[in-house]
C-alpha positions as CSV (number, residue, x, y, z in Angstrom):
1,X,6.8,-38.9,-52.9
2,X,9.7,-39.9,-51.0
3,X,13.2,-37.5,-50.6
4,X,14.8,-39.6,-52.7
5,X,15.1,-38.0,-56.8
6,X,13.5,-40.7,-59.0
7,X,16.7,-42.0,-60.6
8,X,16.6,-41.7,-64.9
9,X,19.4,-42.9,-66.8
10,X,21.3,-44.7,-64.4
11,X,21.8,-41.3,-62.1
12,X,20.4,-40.5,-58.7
13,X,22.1,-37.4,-56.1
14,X,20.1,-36.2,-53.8
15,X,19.7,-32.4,-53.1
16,X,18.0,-31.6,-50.0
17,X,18.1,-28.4,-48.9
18,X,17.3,-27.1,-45.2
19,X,13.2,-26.8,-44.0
20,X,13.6,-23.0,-44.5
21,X,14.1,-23.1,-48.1
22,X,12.5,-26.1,-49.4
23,X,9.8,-24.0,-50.6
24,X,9.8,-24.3,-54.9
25,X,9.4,-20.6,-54.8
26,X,12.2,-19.7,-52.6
27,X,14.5,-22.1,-54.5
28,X,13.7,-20.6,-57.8
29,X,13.6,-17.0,-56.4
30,X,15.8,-16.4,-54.0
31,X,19.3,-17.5,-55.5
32,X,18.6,-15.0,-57.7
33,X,17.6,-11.8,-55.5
34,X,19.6,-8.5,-56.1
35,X,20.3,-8.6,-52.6
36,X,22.8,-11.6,-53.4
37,X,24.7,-9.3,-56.4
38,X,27.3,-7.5,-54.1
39,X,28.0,-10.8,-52.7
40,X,28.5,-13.2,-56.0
41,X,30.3,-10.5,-57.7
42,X,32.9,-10.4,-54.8
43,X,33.2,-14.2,-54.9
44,X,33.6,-14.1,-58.7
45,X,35.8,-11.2,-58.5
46,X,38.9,-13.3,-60.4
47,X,36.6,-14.5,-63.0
48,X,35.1,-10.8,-63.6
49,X,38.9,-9.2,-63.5
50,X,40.1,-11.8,-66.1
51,X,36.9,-11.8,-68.4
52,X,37.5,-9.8,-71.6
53,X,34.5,-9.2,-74.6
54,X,34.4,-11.2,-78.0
55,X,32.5,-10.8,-80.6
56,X,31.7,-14.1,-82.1
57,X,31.6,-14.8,-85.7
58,X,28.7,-17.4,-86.1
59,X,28.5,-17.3,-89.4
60,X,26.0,-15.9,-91.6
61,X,26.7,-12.3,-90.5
62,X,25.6,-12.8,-87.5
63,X,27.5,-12.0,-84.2
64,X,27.1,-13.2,-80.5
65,X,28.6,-11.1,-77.5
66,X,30.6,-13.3,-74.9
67,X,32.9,-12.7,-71.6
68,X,35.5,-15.0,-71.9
69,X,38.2,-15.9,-69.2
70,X,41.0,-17.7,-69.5
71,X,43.7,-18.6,-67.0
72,X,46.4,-17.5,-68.5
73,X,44.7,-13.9,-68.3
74,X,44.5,-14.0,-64.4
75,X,48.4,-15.1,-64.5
76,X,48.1,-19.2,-64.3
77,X,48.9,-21.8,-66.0
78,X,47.5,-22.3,-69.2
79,X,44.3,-24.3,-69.1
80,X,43.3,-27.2,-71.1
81,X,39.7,-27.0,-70.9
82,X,37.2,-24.8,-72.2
83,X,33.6,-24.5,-70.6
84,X,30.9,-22.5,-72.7
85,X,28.2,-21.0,-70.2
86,X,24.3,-20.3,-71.4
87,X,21.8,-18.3,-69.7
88,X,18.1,-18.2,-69.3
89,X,15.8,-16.0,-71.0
90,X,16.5,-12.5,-70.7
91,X,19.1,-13.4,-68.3
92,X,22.4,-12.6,-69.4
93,X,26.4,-13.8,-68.9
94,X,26.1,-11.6,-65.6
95,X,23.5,-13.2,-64.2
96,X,24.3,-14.4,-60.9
97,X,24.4,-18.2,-61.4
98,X,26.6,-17.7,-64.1
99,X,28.7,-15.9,-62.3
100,X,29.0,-18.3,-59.5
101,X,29.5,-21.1,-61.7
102,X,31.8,-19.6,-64.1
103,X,34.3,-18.8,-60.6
104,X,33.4,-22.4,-59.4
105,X,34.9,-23.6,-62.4
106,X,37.5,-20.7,-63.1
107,X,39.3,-21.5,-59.5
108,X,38.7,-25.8,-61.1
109,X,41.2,-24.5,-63.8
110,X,38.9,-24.2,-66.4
111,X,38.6,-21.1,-69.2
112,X,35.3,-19.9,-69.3
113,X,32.9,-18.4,-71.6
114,X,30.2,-16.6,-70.6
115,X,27.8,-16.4,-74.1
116,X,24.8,-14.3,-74.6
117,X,22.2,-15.4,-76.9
118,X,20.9,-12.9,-78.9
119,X,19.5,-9.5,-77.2
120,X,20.9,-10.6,-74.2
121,X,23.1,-8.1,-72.2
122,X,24.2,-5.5,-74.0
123,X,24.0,-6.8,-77.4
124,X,21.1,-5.8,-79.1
125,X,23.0,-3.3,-81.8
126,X,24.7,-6.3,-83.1
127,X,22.0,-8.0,-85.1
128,X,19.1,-6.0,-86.9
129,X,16.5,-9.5,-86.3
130,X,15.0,-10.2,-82.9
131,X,16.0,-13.0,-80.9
132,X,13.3,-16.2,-80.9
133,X,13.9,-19.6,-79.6
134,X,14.6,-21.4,-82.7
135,X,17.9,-19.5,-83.3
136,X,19.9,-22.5,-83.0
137,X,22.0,-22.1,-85.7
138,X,24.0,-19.1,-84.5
139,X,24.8,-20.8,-81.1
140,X,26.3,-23.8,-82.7
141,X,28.1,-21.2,-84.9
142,X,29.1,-19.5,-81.6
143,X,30.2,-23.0,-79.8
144,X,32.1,-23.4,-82.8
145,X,34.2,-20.7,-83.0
146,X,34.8,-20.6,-79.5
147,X,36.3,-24.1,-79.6
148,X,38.0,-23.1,-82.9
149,X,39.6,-20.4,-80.9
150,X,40.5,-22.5,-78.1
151,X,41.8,-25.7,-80.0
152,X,43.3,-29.0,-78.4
153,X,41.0,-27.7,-75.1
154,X,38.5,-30.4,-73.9
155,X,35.1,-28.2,-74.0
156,X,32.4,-28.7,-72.1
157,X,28.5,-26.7,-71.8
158,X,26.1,-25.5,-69.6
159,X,23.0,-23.6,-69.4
160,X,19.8,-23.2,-67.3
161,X,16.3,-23.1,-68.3
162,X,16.2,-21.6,-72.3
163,X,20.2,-21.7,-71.9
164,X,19.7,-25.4,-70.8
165,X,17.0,-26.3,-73.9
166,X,20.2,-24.5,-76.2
167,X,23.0,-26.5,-75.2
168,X,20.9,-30.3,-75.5
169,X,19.9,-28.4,-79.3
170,X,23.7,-27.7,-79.8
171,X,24.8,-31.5,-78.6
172,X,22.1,-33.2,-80.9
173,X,24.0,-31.3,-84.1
174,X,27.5,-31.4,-83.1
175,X,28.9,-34.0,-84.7
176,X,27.1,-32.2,-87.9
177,X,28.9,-28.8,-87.0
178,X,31.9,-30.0,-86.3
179,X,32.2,-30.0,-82.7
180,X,33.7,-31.9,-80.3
181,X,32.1,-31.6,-77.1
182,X,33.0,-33.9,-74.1
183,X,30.1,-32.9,-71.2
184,X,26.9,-31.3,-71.1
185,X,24.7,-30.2,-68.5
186,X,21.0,-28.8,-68.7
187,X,19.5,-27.6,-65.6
188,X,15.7,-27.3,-65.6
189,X,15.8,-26.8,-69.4
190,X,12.8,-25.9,-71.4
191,X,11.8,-29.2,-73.1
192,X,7.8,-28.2,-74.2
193,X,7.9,-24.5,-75.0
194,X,3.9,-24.8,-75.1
195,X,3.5,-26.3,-71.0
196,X,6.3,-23.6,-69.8
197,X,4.3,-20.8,-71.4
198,X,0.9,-22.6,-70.1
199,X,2.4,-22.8,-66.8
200,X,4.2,-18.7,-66.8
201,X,0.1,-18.1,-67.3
202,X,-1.6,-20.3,-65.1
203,X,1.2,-19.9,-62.2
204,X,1.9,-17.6,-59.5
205,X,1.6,-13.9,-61.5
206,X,5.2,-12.6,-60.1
207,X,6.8,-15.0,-62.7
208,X,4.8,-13.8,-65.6
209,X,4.7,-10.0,-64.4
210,X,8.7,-10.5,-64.1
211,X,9.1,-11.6,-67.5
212,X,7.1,-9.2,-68.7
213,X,8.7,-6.4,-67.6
214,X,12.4,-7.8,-68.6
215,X,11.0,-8.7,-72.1
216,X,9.5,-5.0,-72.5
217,X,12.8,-3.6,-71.3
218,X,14.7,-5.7,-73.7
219,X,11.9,-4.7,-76.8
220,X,12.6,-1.1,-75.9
221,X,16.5,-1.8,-76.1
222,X,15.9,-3.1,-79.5
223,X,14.1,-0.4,-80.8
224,X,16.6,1.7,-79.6
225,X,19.3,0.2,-81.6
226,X,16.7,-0.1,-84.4
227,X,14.9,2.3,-84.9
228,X,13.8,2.6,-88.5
229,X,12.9,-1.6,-88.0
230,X,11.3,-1.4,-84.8
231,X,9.2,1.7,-84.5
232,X,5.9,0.0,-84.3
233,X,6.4,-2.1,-81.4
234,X,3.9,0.1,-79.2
235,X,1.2,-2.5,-79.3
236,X,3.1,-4.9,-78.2
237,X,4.9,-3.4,-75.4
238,X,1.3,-2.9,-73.8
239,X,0.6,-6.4,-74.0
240,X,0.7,-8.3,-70.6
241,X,0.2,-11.3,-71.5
242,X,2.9,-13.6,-72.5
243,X,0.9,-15.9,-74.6
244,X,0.1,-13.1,-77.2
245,X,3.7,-11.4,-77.1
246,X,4.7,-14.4,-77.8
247,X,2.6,-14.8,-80.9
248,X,2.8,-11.2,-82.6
249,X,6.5,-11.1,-82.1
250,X,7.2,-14.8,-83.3
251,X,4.9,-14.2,-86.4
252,X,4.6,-10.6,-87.0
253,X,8.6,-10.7,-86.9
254,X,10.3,-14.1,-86.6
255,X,8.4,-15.4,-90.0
256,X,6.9,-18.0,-88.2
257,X,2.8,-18.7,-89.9
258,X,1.8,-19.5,-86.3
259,X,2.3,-19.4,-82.7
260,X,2.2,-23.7,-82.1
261,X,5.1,-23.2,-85.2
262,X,6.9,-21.7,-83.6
263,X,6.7,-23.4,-80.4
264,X,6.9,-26.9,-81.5
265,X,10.4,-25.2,-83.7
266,X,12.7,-25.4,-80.4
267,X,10.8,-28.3,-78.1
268,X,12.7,-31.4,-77.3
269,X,10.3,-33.7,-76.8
270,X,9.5,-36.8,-79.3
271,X,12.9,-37.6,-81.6
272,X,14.5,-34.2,-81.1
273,X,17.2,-35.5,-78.9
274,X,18.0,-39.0,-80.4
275,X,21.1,-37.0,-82.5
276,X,22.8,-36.7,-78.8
277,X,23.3,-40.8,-79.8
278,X,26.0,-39.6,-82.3
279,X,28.3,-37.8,-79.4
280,X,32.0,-40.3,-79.2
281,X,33.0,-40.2,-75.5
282,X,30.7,-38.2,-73.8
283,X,28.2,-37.9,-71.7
284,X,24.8,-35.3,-71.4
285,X,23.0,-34.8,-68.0
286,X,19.7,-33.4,-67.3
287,X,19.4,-32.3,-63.6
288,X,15.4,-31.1,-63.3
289,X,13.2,-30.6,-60.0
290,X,10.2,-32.5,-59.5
291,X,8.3,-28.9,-57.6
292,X,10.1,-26.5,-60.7
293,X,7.3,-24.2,-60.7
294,X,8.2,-22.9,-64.5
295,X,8.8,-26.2,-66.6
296,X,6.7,-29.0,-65.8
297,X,9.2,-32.6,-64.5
298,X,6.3,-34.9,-66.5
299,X,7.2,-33.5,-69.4
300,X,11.2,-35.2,-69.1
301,X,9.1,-38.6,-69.7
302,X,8.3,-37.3,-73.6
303,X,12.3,-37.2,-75.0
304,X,14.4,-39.3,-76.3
305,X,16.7,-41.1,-74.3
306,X,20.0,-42.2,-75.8
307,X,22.4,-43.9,-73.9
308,X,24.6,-41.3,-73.5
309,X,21.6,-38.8,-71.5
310,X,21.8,-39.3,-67.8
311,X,18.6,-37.2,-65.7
312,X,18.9,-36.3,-62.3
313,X,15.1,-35.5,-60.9
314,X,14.9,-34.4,-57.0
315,X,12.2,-33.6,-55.1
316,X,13.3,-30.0,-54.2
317,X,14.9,-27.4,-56.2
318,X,12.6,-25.6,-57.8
319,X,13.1,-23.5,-61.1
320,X,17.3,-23.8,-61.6
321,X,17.3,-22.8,-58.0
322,X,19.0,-25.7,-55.9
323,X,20.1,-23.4,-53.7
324,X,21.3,-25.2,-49.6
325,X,22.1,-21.9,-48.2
326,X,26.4,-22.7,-47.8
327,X,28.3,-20.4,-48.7
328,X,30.3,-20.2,-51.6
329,X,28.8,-22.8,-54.5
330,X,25.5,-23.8,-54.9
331,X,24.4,-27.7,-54.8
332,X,23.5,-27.6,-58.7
333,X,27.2,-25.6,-59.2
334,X,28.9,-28.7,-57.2
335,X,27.2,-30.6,-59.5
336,X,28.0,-29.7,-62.9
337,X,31.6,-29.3,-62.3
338,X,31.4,-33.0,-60.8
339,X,29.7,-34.2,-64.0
340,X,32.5,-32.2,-66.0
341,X,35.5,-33.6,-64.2
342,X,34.2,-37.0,-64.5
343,X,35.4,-40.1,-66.4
């Protein structure tokens, strides 16, 4: 395999990162180290000053937690461009590379939201069901309202990994909702649920003992807000496998009869993507890594490819790490805000 990304709908930028972090499991870990926090936070200092909390209306009762900043609130000129920010699973809208992203395109002029899905920060009070994967429908009630809120603004999205998988769902039903979207970008999303959790088994045990402990945390959270709904999750929270979590929380309390249901309910492969084909003036980019240690690059070759998806596929980046050690942005950061700002 040459350093050259294999170029997929027409797009091809390279990302080659120095020797010492070429590794796939320092790109998709270290961006992401605690050690980092003090630092990100300081750069993204104007973006957490002028972030305030919504509640989101989604419809159907249910309510989504966001950070939203706009320019006006950090004293600039009113913006007239709204980008909507998704996270990973049990990340959050502080995770660090939403953070560094949201100031990368904050100090581009841009008012930003920082969403979490369901049970995601500190918003697990707000809705009595869990959060699964196939809860689509509230995000594009979320997107919704946010551009309702924010009319005449040109909005673009962006998530990573599960946050990544959402905002390609949200494009494909848009024009259905309602929503005008101009730019999306997926980094590393999920596209078969069923070889991410094969692979969170089989791989390197850090990424399935982190998970692990994150998703316990976040169970305990939810039975702390609901109590007299969740008081028998003991059995699961002993689990340590990921696999059978999986499958007693998605059928013992997402309704789903089985766990390949429920898996097959948010995967993007076959059709699922075709609807993107709808989208007026606008444009959908996948950037993946072929070494992503988490969601498996073959699997990119198994969705549907309208003419409006571009895929960027390099050799190096790991899982939604893309990390070259500057200061300041990351590569993938660079990136988006490139593919936002363009045509």
């Amino acid at each position: 395999m040459s350093d050259t990304p294999r170029q997929l709908g027409g797009t091809s930028h390279d990302f080659v990162p120095p020797w010492r972090l070429r590794h796939h499991h320092v790109q998709s870990i270290y961006p992401s180290l605690p050690l980092r926090r003090a630092g990100v936070e300081r750069r993204a200092s104007a973006l957490r000053q002028a972030s305030r909390e919504l509640i989101v209306d989604c419809g159907d009762g249910v309510r989504l937690l966001a950070l939203v900043a706009t320019q006006t609130d950090a004293g600039r000129p009113p913006s007239d461009r709204l980008a909507v920010l998704l996270h990973g699973w049990e990340g959050s809208a502080n995770s660090l590379y939403l953070l560094s992203l949201g100031q990368h395109l904050f100090d581009a002029g841009y008012d930003v939201a920082r969403l979490n899905l369901r049970d995601h920060g500190d918003s697990h009070h707000l809705n009595a069901a869990i959060f699964h994967s196939c809860r689509i429908a509230e995000v594009v009630g979320a997107v919704r309202e946010l551009q309702r809120q924010h009319q005449g603004k040109r909005l673009v999205l962006a998530g990573f990994s599960l946050g990544g998988n959402f905002c390609l769902r949200v494009g494909a039903r848009a024009v259905d909702a309602g929503i005008a979207v101009s730019r999306i970008v997926a980094v590393c999303p999920v596209i078969d649920p069923e070889h991410t959790l094969a692979r969170l088994e089989s791989g390197w045990a850090l990424y399935r003992e982190y998970f692990v402990w994150k998703w316990r945390r976040s169970l305990r959270k939810k039975r702390e807000a609901w109590p007299d709904v969740y008081h028998s999750l003991d059995d699961i929270l002993e689990l340590g496998n990921l696999t059978e979590m999986t499958h007693r929380l998605a059928c013992g309390y997402g309704g789903f009869p089985s766990l390949p249901d429920y898996l097959r309910g948010y995967a993007l492969v076959g059709r699922a993507l075709e609807p993107l084909a709808a989208l007026r003036d606008a444009s959908v980019r996948i950037i993946a890594a072929e070494d992503d240690p988490i969601i498996p690059a073959a699997d990119l070759a198994r969705i549907a490819r309208p003419a409006v998806l571009d895929i960027t596929r390099t050799r190096y980046g790991g899982h939604c790490g893309f990390y070259d050690g500057v200061a300041g942005p990351t590569w993938v950061e660079r990136q988006i805000l490139t593919s936002f700002d363009s045509g």
